[in-house]
N, C-alpha and C positions, 0 to 999 in steps of 0.2 A: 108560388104562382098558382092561381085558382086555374081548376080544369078546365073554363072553359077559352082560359089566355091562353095555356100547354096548347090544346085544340087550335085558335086561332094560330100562333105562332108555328105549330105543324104544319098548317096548312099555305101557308108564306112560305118557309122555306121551300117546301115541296113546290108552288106555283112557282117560285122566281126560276126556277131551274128553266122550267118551256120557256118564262119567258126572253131570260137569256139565250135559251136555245133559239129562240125567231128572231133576237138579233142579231147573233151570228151570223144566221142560214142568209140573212137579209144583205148583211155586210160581206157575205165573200163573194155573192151574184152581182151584188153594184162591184165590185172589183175584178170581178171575172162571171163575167152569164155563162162561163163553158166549166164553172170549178165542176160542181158536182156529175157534169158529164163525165166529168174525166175522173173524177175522185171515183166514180161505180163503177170505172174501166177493170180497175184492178189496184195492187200492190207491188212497188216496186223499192221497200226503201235499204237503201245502203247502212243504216246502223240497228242492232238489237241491243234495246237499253234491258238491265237489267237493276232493278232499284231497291231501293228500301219502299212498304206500303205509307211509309209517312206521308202523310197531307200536304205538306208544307214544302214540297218538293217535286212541282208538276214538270216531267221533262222536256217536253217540247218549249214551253214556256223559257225555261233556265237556259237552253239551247238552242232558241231562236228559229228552231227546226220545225216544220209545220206537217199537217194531215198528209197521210201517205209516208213522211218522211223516216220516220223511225217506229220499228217495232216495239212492242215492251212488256214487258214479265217485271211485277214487281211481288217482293215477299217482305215478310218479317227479318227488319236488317239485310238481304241483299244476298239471298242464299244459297249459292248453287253444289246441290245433294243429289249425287248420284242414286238415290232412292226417290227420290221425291218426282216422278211420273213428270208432274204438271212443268215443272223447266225444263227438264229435261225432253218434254215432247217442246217447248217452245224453242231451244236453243235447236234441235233436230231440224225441228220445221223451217226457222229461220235460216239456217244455212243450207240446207240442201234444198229448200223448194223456193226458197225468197233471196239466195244466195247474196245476202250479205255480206259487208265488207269490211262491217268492222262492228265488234260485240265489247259492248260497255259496261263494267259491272262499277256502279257507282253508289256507295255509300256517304253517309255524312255524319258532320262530327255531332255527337248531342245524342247518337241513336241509341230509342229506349232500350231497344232488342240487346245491343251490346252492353248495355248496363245492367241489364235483368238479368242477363250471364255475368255480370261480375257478383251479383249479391248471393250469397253464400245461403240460401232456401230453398226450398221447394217451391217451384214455380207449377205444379199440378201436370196440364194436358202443356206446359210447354216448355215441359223440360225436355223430352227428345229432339225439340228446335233449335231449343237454347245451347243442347250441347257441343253441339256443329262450331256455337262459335268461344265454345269454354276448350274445346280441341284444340282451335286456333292458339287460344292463351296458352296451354299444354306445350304444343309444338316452338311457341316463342318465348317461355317462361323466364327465361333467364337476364331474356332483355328488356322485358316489362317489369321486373323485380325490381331491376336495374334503376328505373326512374320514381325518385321518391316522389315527383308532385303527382299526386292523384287521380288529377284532372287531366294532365300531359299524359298517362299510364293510358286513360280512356281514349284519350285521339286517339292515341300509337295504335292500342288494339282493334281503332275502328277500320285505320288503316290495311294493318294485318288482316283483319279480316277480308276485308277489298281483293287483298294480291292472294290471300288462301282462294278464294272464290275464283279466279282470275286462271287460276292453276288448275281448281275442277273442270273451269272450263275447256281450258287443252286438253285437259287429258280423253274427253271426250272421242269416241271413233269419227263423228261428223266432221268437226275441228280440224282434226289433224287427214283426216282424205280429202277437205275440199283444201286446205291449204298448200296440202303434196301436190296438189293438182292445178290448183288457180292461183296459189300466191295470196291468197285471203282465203276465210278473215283474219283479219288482224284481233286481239283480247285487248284490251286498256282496263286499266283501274283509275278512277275519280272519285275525289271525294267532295262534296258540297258542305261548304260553309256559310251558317244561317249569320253569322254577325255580316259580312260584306255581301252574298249572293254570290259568292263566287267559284267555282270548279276549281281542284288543285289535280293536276296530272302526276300520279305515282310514279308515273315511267317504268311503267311494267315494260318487261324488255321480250317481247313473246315470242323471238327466236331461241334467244337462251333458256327461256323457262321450255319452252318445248323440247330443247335438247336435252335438258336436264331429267326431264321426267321420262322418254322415251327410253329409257333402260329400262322401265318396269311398265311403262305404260305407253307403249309402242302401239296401235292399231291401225295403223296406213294400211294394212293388207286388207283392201275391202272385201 
């Protein structure tokens, strides 16, 4: 492509963006002349999605959920790291100031992140990312071993990885004192499947996982 098509085609993509943005703006005031009043009011939404950065996987969209509706933190593969500042101030923030009612850690099947952690290299600046979910594989090794199709080995861990994430999440001090105290939020694990568009519910079971962990990872005493 000659530089000056690169150029032209920059500058396309880049315009369509406003221009889809003034249709938007356009089509939610014929729908409602008070959205944006009320949309500048504040934040009120009842779920914290947390996702993979994959493109192909916009959440409001897949869940039918709109503006205001749901918060969202999304990372490489779906990744909640008790080091990693940035979630860990979103899940904070989300529960104790946006009090939340229910935190979504949703991954899907195909994800690069979880395949970069199967290939046996040196992935450079992401291998301390990647390792979070080669842990995962650690901690389940026996029953990923277990399954000779290849392909089925990579759902299952994408999965796993979902209800690992799901687990950091309880184990959280936020988590577990707003739940001691309100009964929410609630954790789920979902995984998104690009062949149908559809959500599959793990049935993460977030009373047992929290009893389970509370032997070592008890923090209710605010």
């Amino acid at each position: 492509m000659a530089s000056q098509d690169v150029a032209k085609y920059l500058k396309e993509s880049h315009d369509r963006i406003f221009e889809n943005n003034r249709e938007w703006a356009a089509e939610q005031k014929a729908k409602d002349p008070e959205f944006f009043t009320k949309l500048s009011a504040g934040q009120e939404p009842d779920y914290l999605w947390i996702g993979c950065s994959d493109s192909r996987i916009p959440a409001e969209q897949i869940t039918g959920l709109g503006a205001g509706e749901v918060f969202i933190h999304r990372n490489i593969a779906n990744l909640v790291c008790n080091t990693d500042l940035n979630v860990m101030s979103v899940v904070n923030y989300a529960v104790r100031h946006l009090k939340v009612k229910h935190i979504i850690v949703c991954g899907h099947y195909g994800c690069g992140g979880v395949k970069a952690a199967l290939t046996p290299q040196d992935m450079g600046l992401l291998n301390p990312w990647l390792r979070n979910i080669r842990d995962v594989y650690r901690l389940h090794e026996n029953e990923l071993d277990a399954i000779a199709d290849e392909s089925k080995r990579y759902d299952r861990l994408v999965e796993l990885n979902v209800v690992e994430q799901c687990r950091n999440i309880i184990k959280t001090a936020a988590v577990q004192q707003s739940y001691a105290t309100n009964g929410f939020p609630i954790v789920h694990g979902w995984v998104f499947g690009f062949q149908d568009g559809l959500l599959k519910d793990l049935k993460v079971d977030h009373e047992k996982m929290l009893r389970d962990i509370q032997k070592i990872y008890n923090l209710t005493q605010g």
